[in-house]
Backbone as a ProteinNet text record, in pm:
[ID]
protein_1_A
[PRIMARY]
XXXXXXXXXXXXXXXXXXXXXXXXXXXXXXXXXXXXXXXXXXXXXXXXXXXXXXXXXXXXXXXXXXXXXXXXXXXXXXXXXXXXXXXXXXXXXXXXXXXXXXXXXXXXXXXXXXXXXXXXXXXXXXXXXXXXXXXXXXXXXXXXXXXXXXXXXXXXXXXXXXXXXXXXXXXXXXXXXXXXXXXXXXXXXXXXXXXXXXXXXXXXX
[TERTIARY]
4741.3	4728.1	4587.8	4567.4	4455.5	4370.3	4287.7	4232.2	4153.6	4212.1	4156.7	4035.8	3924.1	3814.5	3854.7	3857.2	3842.2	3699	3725.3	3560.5	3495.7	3557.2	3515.9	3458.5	3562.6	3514.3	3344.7	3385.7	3263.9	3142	3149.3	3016.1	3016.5	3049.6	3039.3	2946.5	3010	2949.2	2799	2788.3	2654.4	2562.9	2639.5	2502.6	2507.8	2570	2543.7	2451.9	2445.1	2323.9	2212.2	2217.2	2104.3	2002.1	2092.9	2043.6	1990.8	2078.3	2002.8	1924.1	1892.9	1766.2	1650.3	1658.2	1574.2	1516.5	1602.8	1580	1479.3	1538.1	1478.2	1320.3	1355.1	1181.8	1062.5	1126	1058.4	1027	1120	1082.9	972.1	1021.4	901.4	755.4	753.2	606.1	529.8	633.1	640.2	536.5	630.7	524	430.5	441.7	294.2	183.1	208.6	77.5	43.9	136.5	58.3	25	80.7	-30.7	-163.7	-150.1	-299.4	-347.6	-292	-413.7	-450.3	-384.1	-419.5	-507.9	-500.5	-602.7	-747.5	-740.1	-853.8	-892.4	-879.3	-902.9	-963.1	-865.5	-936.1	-1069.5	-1092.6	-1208	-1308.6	-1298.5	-1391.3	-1443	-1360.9	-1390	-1446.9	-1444.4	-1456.5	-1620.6	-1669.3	-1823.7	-1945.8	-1839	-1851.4	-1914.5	-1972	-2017.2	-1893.1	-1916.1	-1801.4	-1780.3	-1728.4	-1724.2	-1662.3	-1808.5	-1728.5	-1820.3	-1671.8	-1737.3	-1789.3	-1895.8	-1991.4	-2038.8	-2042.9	-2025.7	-2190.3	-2258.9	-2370.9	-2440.9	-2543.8	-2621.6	-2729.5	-2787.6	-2896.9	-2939.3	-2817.5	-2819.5	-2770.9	-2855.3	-2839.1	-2813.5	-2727.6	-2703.4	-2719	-2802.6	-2883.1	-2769.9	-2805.6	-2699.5	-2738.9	-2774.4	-2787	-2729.7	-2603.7	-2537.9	-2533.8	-2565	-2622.7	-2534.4	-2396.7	-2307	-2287.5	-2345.4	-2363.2	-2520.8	-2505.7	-2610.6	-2665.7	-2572.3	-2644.9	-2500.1	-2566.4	-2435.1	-2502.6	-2432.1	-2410.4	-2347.5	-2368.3	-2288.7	-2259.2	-2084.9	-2078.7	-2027.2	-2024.8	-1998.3	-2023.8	-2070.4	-2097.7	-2050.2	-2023.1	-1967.2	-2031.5	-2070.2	-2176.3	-2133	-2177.7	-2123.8	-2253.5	-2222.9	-2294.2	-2301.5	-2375.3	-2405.6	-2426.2	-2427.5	-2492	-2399.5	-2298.2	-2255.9	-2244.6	-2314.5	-2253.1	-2166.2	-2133.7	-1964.9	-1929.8	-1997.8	-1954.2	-1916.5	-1948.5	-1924.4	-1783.7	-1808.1	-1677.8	-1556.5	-1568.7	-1485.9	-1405.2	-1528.5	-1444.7	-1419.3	-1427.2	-1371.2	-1232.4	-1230.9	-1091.5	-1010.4	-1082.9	-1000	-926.8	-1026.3	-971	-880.2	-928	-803.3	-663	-654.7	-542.7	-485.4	-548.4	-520.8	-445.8	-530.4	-487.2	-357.7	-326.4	-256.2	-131.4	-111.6	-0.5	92.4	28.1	137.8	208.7	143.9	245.5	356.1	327.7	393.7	505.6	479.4	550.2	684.2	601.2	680.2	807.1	787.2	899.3	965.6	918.8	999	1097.6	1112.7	1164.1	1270.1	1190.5	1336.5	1401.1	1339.8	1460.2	1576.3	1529.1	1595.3	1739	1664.6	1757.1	1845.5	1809.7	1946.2	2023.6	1971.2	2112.9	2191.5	2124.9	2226.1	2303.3	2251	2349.5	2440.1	2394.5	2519.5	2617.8	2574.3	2658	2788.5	2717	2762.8	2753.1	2645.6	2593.5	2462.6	2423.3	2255.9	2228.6	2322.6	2254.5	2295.8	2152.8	2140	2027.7	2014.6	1892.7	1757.4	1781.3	1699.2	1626.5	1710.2	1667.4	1544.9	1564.4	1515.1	1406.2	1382.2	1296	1199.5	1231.1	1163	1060.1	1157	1081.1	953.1	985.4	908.1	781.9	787.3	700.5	607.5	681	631.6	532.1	559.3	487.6	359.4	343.8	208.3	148.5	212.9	134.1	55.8	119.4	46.3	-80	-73.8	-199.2	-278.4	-200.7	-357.4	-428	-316.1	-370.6	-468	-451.7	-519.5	-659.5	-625.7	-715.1	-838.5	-747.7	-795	-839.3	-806.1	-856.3	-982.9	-945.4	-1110.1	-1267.2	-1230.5	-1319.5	-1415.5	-1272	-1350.9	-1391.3	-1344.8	-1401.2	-1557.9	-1578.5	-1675.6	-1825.4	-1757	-1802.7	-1875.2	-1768.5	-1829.9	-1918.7	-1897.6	-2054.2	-2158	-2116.4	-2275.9	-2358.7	-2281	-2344.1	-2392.3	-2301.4	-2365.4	-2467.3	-2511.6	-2604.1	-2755.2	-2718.3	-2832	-2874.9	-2784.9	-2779.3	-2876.6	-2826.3	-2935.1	-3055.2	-3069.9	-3189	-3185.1	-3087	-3067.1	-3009.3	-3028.7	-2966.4	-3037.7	-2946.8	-3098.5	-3172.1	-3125.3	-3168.6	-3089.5	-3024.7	-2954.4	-2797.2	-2828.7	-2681.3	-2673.3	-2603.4	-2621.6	-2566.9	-2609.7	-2677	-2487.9	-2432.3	-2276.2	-2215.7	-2085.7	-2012.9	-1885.6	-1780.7	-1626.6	-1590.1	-1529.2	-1459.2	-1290.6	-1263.8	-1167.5	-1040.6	-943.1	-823	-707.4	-705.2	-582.9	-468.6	-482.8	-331.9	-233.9	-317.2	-181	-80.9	-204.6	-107.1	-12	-73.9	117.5	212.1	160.9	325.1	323.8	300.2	311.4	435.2	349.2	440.9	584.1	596.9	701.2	797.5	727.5	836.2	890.8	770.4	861	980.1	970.1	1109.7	1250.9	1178.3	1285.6	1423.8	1257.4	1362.2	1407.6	1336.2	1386.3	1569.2	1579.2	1734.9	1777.9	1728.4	1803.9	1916.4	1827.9	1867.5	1976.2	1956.6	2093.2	2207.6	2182.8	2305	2322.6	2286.7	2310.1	2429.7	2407.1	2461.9	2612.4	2597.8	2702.6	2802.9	2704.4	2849.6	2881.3	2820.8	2893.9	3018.5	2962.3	3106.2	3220.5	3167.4	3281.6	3396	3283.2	3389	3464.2	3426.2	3494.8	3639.9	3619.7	3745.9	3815	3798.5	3914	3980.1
-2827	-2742.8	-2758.9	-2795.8	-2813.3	-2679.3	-2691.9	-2606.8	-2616.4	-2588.7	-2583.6	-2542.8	-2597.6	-2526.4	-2506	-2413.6	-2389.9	-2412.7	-2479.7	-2428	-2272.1	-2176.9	-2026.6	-2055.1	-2066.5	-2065	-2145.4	-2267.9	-2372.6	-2269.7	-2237.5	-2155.8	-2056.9	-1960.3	-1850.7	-1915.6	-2019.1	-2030.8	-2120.9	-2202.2	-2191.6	-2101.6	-2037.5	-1876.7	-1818.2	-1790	-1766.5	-1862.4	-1968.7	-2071.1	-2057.3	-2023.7	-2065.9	-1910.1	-1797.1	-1642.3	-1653.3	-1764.2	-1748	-1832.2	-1911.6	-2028.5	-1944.2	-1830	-1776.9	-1643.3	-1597.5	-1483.5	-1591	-1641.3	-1706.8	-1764.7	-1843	-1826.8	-1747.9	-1605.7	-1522.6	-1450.8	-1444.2	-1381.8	-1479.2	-1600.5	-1712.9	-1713.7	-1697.1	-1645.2	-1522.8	-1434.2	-1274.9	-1289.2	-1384.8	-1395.7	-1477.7	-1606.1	-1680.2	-1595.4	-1480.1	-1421.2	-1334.9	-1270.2	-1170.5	-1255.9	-1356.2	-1414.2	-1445.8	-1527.7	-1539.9	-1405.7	-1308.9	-1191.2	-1157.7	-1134.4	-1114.6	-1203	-1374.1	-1440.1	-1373.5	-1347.2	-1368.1	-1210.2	-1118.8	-987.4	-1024.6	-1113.5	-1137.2	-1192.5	-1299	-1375.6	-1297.1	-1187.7	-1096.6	-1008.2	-936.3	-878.2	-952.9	-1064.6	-1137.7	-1141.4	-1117.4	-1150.1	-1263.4	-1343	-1487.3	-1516.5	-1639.6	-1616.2	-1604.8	-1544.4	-1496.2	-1588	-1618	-1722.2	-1565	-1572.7	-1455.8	-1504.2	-1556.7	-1608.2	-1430.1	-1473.9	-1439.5	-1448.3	-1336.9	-1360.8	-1407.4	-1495.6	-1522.1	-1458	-1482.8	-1439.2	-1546.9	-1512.3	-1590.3	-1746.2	-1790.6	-1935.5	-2072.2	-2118.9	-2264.3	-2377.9	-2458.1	-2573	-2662.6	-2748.3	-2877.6	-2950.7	-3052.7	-3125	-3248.9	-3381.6	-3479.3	-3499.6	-3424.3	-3489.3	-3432.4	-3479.1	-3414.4	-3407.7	-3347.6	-3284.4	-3164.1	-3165.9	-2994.1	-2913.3	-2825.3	-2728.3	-2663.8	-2592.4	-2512.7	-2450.4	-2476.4	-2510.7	-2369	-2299.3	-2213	-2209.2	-2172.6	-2126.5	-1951.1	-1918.3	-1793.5	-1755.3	-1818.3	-1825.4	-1891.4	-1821.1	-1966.4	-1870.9	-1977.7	-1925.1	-1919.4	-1809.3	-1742.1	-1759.2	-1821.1	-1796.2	-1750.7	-1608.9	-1471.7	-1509.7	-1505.3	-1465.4	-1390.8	-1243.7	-1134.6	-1017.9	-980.9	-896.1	-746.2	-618.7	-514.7	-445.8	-355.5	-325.4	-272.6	-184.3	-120.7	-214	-299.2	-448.9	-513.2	-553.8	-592.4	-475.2	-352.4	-301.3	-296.3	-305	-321.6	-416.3	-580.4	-674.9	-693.3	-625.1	-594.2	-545.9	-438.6	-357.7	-360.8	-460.3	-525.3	-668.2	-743	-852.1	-799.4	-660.4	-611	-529.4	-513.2	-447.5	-572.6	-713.1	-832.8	-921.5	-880.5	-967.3	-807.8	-701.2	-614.8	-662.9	-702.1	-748.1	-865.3	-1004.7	-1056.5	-1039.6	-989	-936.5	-829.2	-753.5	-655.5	-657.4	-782.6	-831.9	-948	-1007.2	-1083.5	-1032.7	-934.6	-837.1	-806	-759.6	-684.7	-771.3	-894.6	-1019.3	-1048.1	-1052.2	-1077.5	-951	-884.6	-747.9	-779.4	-778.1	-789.1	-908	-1004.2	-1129	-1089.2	-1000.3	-972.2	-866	-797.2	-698.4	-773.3	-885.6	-901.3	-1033.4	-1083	-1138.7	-1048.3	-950.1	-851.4	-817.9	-845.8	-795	-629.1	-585.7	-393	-432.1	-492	-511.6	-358.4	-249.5	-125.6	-45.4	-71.9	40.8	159.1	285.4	344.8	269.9	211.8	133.2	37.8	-22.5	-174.1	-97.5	-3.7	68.2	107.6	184.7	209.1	153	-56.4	-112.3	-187	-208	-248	-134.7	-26.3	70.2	73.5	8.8	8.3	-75.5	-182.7	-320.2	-321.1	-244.9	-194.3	-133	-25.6	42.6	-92.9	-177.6	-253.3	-326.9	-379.3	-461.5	-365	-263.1	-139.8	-166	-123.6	-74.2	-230	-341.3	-481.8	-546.1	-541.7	-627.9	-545.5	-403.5	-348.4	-292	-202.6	-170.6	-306.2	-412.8	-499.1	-546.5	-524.5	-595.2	-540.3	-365.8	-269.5	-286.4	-258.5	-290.2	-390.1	-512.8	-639.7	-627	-553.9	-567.1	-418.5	-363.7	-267	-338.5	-429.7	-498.8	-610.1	-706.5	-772.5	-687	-645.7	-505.9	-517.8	-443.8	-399.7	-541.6	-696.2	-800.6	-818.2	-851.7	-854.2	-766.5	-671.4	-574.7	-600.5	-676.8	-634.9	-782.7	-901.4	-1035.5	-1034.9	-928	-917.4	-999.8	-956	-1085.7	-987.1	-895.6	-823.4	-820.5	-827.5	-778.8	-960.8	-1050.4	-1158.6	-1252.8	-1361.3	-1422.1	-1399.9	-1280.9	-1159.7	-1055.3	-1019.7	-884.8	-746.5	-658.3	-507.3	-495	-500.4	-469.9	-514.3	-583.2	-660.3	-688.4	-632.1	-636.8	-669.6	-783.4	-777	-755.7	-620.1	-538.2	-609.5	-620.2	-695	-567.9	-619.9	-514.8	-556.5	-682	-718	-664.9	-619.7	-536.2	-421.8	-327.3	-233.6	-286.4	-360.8	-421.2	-470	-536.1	-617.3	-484	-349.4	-248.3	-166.7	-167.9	-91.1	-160.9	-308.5	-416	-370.3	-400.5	-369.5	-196.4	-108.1	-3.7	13.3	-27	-48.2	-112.7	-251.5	-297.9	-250.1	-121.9	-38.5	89.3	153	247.8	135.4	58.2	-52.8	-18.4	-73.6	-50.5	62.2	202.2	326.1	329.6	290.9	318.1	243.8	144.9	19.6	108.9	175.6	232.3	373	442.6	510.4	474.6	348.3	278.5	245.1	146.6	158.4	239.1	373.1	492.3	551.6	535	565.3	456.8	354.7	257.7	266.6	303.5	309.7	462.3	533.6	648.8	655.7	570	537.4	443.7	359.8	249	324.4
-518.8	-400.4	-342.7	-268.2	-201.3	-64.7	-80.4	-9.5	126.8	234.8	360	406.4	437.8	549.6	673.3	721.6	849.6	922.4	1077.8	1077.3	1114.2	1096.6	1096	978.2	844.2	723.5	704.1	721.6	743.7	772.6	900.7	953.3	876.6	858	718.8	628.9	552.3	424.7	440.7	610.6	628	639.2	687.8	721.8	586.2	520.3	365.4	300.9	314.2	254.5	317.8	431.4	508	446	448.6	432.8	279.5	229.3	70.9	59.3	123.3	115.5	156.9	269.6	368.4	230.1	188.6	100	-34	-100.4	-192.9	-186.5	-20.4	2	-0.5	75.3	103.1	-65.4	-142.7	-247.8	-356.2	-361.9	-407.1	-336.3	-201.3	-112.7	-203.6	-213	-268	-341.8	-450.2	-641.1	-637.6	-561.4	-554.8	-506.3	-354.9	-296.7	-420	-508.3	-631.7	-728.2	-765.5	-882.7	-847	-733.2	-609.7	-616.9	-601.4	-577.1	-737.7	-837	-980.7	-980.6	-974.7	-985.1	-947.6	-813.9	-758.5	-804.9	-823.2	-884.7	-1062.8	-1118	-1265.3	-1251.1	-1121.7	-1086.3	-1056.8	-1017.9	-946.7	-1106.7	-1161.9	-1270.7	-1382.7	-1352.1	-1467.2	-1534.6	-1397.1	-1399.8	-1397.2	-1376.7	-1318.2	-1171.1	-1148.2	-1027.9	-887.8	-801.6	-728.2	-625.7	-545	-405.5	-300.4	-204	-123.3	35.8	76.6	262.1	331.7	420.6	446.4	607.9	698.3	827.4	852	935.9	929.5	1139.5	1103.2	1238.9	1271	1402.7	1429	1358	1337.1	1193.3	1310.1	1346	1481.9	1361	1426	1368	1448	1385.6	1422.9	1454.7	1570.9	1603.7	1741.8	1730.1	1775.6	1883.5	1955.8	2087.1	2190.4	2325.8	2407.8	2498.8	2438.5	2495.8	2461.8	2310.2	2283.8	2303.3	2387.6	2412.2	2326.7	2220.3	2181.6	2040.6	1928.8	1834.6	1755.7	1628.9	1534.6	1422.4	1338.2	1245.8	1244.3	1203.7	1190.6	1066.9	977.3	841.4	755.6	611.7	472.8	377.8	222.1	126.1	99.6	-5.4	-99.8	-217.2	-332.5	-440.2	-546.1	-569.3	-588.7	-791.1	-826.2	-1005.3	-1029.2	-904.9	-926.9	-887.6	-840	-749.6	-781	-747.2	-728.8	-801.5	-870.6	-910.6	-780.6	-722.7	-635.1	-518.1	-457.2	-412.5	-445.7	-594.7	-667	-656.4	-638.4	-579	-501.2	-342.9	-228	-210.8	-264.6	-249.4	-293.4	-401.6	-487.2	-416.6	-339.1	-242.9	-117.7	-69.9	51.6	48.5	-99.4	-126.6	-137.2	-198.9	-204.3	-51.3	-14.2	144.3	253.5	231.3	265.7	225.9	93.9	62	86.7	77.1	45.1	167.7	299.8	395.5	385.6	350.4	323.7	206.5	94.1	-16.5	24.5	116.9	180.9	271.2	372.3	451.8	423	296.7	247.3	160.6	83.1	2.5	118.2	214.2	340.8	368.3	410.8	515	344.7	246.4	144.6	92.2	124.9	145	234.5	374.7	458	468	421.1	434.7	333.5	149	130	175.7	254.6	339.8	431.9	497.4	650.3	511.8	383.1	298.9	263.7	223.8	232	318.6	447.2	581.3	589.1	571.1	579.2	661.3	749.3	780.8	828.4	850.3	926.8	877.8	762.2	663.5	641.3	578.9	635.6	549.6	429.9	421.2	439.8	559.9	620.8	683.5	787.8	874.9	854.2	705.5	610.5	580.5	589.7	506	623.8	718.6	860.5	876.1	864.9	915.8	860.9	703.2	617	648.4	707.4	721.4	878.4	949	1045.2	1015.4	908.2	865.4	765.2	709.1	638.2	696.6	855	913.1	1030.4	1021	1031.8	945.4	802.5	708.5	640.5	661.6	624.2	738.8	830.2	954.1	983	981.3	1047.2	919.1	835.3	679.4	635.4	586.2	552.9	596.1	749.2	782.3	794.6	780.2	739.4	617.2	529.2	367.4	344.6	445.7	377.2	441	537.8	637.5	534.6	492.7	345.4	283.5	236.2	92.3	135	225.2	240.1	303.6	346.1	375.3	250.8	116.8	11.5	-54.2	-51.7	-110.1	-14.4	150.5	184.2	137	115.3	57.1	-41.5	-158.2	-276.8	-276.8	-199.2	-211.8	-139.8	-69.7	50.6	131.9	194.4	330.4	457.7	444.7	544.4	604.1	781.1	895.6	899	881.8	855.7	912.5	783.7	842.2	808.6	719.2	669.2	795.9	848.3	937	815.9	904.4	819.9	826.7	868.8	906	1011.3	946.7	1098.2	1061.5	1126.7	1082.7	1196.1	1195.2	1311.1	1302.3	1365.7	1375.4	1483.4	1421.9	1511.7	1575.3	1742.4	1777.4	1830.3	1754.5	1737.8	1674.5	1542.3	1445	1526.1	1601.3	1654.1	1779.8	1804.5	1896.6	1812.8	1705.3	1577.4	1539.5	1516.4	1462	1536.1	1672.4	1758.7	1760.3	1786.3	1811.3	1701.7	1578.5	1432.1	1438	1523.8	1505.7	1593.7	1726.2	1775.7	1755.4	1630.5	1556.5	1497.4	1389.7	1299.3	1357.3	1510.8	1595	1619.7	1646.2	1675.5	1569.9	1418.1	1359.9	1275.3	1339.9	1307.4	1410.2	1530.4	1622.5	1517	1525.9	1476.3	1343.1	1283.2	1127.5	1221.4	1275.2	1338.4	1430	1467.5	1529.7	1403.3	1329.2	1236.2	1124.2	1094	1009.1	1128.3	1284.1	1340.7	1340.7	1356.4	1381.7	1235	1129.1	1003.1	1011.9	1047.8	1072.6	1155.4	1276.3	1319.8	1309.4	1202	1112.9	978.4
[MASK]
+++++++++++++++++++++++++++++++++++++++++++++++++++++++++++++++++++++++++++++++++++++++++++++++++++++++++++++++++++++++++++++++++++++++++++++++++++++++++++++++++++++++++++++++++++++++++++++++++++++++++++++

């Protein structure tokens, strides 16, 4: 007895591969960004010398072609033998502030492809998780770039370079997040309708 594909069937069981290729990624992203952040948290505690980039000021870079006017540097890696705890803190603090969105955000789309495998995508948890995923990309983009902007403060001080060619404090603050913020909350504002649409639609079957 042999068995027929249809091509309905056909397409089905692509979008089922494709949703589990898509989920599988996102959850493999998931565990590589937390071992990366454990890494770099053991690296920091460790007491070892640290590698921590470093926004720079008033620092000209020499340069031979007289097409460029007038060149800079706005960053160098520092790699510190000395750092702070209190330092090593907020670095800790803000790697984890940095990395919780992407960790967050693929936890989420792997979430949701096995809901729409399922065939349930409008659920109050989908809704939930979007929503989450909205404040992460708040307290990651914006939170992140605070504390990171904290903690070289305190390594500038701590090497005497502040006010130099370290500045005394300088974060530069992104407001992009709150538009992907706002965007994702209208997502999961959709997806609460559609959760609502189909508890009725099952009501009248």
């Amino acid at each position: 007895m042999s068995t027929t594909i249809t091509p309905r069937r056909a397409v089905q069981l692509s979008e089922k591969l494709i949703l589990g290729f898509i989920a599988g990624a996102a959850a493999a992203i998931a565990v590589t960004q937390t071992v990366l952040l454990v890494a770099r948290i053991v690296e920091i505690l460790s007491g070892a010398a640290v590698p921590v980039s470093m926004p720079l000021m008033d620092a000209p870079m020499p340069t031979d072609s007289d097409a460029v006017t007038e060149a800079s540097y706005d960053s160098a890696t520092l790699l510190l033998a000395s750092v702070p705890a209190s330092a090593r803190g907020m670095l800790i603090f803000g790697d984890v502030l940095v990395t919780l969105l992407p960790i967050g955000a693929c936890v989420v789309v792997a979430w949701l492809c096995l809901l729409v495998f399922h065939g349930r995508p409008f659920v109050r948890s989908a809704g939930w998780g979007i929503g989450a995923v909205a404040i992460l990309v708040v307290v990651s983009g914006i939170g992140g770039a605070v504390v990171h902007g904290v903690a070289n403060a305190q390594i500038a001080d701590a090497v005497e370079l502040a006010g130099t060619m370290l500045p005394t404090f300088l974060a530069a603050v992104p407001l992009a997040p709150l538009g992907w913020a706002a965007a994702l909350a209208v997502v999961a504002g959709a997806f609460e309708i559609g959760q609502r649409m189909q508890r009725d639609t099952e009501r009248l079957v």
